[in-house]
C-alpha positions as CSV (number, residue, x, y, z in Angstrom):
1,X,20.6,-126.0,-124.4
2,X,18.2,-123.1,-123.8
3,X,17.1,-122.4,-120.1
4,X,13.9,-122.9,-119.7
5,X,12.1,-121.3,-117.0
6,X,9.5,-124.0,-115.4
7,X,5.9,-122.7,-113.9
8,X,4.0,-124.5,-111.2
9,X,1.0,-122.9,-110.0
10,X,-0.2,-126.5,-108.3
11,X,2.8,-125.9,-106.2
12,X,1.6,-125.8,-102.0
13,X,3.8,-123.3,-100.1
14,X,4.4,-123.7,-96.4
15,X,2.6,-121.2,-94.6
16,X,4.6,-121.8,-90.9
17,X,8.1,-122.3,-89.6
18,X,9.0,-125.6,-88.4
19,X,11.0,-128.5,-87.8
20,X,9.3,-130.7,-90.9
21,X,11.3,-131.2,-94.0
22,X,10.5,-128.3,-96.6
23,X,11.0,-129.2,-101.0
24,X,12.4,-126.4,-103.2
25,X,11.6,-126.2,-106.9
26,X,14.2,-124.2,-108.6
27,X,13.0,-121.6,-111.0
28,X,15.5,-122.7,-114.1
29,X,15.6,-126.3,-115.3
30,X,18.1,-127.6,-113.7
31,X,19.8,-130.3,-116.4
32,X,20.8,-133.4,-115.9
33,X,22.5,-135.6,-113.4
34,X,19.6,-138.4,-112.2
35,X,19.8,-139.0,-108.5
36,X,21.4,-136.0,-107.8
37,X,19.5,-133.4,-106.2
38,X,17.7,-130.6,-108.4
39,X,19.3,-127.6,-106.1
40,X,23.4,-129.5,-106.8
41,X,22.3,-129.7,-110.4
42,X,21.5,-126.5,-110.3
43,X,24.6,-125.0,-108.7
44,X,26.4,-127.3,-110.7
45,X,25.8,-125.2,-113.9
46,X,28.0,-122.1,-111.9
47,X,31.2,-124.5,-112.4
48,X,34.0,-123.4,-110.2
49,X,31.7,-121.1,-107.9
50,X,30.2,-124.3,-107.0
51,X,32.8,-126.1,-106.1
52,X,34.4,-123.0,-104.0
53,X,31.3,-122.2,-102.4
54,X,30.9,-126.2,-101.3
55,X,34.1,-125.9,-99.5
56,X,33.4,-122.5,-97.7
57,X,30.0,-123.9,-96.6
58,X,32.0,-127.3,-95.4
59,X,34.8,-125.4,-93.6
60,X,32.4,-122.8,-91.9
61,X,29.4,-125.4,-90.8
62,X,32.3,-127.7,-89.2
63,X,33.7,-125.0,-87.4
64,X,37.0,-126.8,-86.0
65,X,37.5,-127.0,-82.5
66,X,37.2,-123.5,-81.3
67,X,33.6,-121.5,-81.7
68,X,30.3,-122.3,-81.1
69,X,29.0,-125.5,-80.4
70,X,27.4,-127.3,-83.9
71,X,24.0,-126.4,-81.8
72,X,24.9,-122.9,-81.1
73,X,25.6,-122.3,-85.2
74,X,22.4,-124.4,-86.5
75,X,20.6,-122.5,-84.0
76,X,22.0,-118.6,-85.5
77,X,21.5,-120.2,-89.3
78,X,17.7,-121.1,-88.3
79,X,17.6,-117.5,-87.1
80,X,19.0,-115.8,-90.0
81,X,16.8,-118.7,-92.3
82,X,13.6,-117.6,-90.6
83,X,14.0,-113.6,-90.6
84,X,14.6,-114.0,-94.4
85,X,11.8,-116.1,-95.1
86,X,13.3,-119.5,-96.2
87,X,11.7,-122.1,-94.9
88,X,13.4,-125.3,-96.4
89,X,16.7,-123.5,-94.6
90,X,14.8,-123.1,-91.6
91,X,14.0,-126.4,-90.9
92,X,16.9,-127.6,-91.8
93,X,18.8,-125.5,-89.4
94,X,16.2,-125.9,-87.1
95,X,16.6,-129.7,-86.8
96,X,20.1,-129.7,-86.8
97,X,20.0,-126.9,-83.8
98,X,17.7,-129.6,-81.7
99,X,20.0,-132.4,-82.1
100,X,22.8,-130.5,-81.6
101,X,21.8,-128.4,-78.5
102,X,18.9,-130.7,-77.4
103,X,16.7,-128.1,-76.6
104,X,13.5,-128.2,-78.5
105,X,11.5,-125.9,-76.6
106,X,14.1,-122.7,-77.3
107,X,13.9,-124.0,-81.2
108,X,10.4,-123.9,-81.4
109,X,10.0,-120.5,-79.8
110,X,12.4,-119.4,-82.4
111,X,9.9,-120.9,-85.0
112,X,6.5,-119.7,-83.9
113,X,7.9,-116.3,-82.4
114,X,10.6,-115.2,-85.2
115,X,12.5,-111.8,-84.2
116,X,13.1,-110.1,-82.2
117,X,13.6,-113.0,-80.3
118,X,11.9,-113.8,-76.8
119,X,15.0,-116.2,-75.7
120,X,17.2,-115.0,-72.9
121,X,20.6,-116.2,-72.0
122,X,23.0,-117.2,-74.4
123,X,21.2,-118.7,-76.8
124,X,19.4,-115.5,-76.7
125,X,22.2,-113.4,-77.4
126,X,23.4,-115.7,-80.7
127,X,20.0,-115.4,-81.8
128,X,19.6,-111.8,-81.9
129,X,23.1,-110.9,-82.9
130,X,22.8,-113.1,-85.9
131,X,19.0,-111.6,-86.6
132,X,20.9,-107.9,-86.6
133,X,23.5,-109.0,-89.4
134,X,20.6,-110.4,-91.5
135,X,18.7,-107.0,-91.7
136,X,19.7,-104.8,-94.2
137,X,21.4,-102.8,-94.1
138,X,22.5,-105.0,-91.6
139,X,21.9,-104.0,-87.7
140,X,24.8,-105.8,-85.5
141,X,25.7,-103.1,-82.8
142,X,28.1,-102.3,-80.2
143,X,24.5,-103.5,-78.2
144,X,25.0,-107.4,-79.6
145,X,28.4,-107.6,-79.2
146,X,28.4,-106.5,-75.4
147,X,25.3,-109.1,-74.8
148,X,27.1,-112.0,-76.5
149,X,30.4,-110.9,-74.1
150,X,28.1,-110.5,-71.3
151,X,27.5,-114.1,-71.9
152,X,30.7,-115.3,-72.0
153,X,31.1,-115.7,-75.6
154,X,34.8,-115.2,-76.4
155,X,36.3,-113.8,-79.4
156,X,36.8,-117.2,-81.5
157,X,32.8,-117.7,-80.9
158,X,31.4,-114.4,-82.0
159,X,33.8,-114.5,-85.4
160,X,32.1,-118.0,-86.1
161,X,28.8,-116.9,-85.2
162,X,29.6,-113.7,-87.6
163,X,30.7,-116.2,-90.4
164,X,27.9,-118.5,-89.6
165,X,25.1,-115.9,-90.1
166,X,27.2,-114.3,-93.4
167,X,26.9,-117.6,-94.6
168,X,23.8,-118.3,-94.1
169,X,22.4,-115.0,-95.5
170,X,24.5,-115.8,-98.6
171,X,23.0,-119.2,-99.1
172,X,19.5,-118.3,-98.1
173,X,19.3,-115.1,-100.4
174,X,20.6,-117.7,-103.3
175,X,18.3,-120.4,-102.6
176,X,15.4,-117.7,-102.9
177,X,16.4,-116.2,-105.9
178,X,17.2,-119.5,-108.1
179,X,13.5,-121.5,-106.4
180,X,10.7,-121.7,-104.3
181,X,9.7,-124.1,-101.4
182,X,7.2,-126.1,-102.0
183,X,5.4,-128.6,-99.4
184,X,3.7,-130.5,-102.4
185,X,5.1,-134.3,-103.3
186,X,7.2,-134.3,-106.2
């Protein structure tokens, strides 16, 4: 089967950060599999990679007992979502950071101000350390580290919120590259 590479110039962008659920449109025809969704049909086509890269998203969003708080990682995803531009990420990871953390007002601050970050504290500190390892080249400092210690992250916690943001910068940059988001009904 040739790829075939499918144009939509109807397609609506979103034009803000936030909470509401965002489409994505892949780039590539996507193949078949009915009821499944058009990103996993996508992916689906990379075989094995797939399949491994499932898993490492699965082991890494769960986290285990030790880390951050499923809160505290949506929270440094949304971050690293919304410096790169990918707003279907971002709201996901937004939404999962307000039910997990149940703090709405430091999400949407997140959202409307983007980084550098105006949030203080700890979630401050996740926020910007995971904003420095999303710039490239990327930007984490001695400076991050001593602000996430200063808040009385421990070890276990900053190597999950350094996995966290590598993952997320991973998945984001794919998402962009194979689709678009789109805010129009499909």
């Amino acid at each position: 089967m040739a790829d075939t590479v499918l144009h939509r110039p109807a397609n609506r962008r979103p034009t803000a950060f936030d909470r509401a659920p965002v489409g994505w449109l892949p780039w590539l025809e996507p193949g078949g599999g009915a009821g499944i969704a058009a990103s996993d049909r996508l992916f689906s086509r990379a075989g094995n990679a797939h399949a491994a890269a499932t898993a490492l998203t699965q082991a890494v969003q769960d986290g285990g007992r030790a880390g951050l708080a499923p809160g505290e990682r949506a929270l440094a995803a949304a971050a690293v979502a919304r410096r790169l531009g990918c707003f279907a990420q971002t709201a996901e990871q937004a939404q999962a950071a307000v039910q997990g953390l149940k703090r709405p007002r430091e999400v949407r601050v997140l959202l409307e101000e983007g980084l550098p970050s105006p949030l203080t504290g700890r979630l401050g500190a996740i926020v910007s350390a995971a904003g420095a390892l999303s710039a490239v080249p990327p930007g984490l400092t001695r400076r991050e580290i001593w602000r996430l210690e200063e808040e009385r992250l421990d070890d276990l916690e900053i190597v999950d919120l350094i996995l966290a943001a590598a993952l997320m910068n991973w998945t984001v940059r794919l998402t962009l590259g194979l689709g678009e988001p789109t805010t129009t009904e499909l």
